[in-house]
N, C-alpha and C positions, 0 to 999 in steps of 0.2 A: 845860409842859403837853404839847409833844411828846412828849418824851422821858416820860413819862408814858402817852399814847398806846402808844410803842412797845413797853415793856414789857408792856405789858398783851396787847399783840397777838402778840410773844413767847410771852410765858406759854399765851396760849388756842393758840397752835401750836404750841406744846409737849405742849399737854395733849392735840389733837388728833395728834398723831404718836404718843406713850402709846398712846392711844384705838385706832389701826391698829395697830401692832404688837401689842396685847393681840388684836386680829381675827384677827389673821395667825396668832398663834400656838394660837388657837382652831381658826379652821377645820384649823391642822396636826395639831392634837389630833383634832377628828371625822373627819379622813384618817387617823387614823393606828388609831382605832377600826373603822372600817370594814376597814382592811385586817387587823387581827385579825379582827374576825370573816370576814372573806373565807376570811384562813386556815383558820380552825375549822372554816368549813363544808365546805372542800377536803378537811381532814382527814378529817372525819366520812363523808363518802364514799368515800374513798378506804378507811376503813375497815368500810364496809360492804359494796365490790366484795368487798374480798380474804375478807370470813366471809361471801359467799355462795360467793364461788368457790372 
């Protein structure tokens, strides 16, 4: 029955490590969103200085 136990409590920690790692590499993705559009917007101005000026 222990050993039973343990696996089980294994596995759900297993499943919760999955679980963060799938977070981590989300929020790396909406970071990594954000800094495109950072760029874009950079862009876009930058291309608006030079055709006024």
């Amino acid at each position: 029955m222990d050993l039973i136990h343990t696996i089980i409590l294994n596995y759900l920690n297993y499943l919760n490590y999955l679980n963060y790692l799938n977070y981590l590499n989300y929020l790396n993705y909406l970071n990594y969103l954000n800094y495109l559009q950072f760029i874009l917007i950079l862009r876009s101005l930058q291309m608006g200085e030079s055709s006024v000026g």
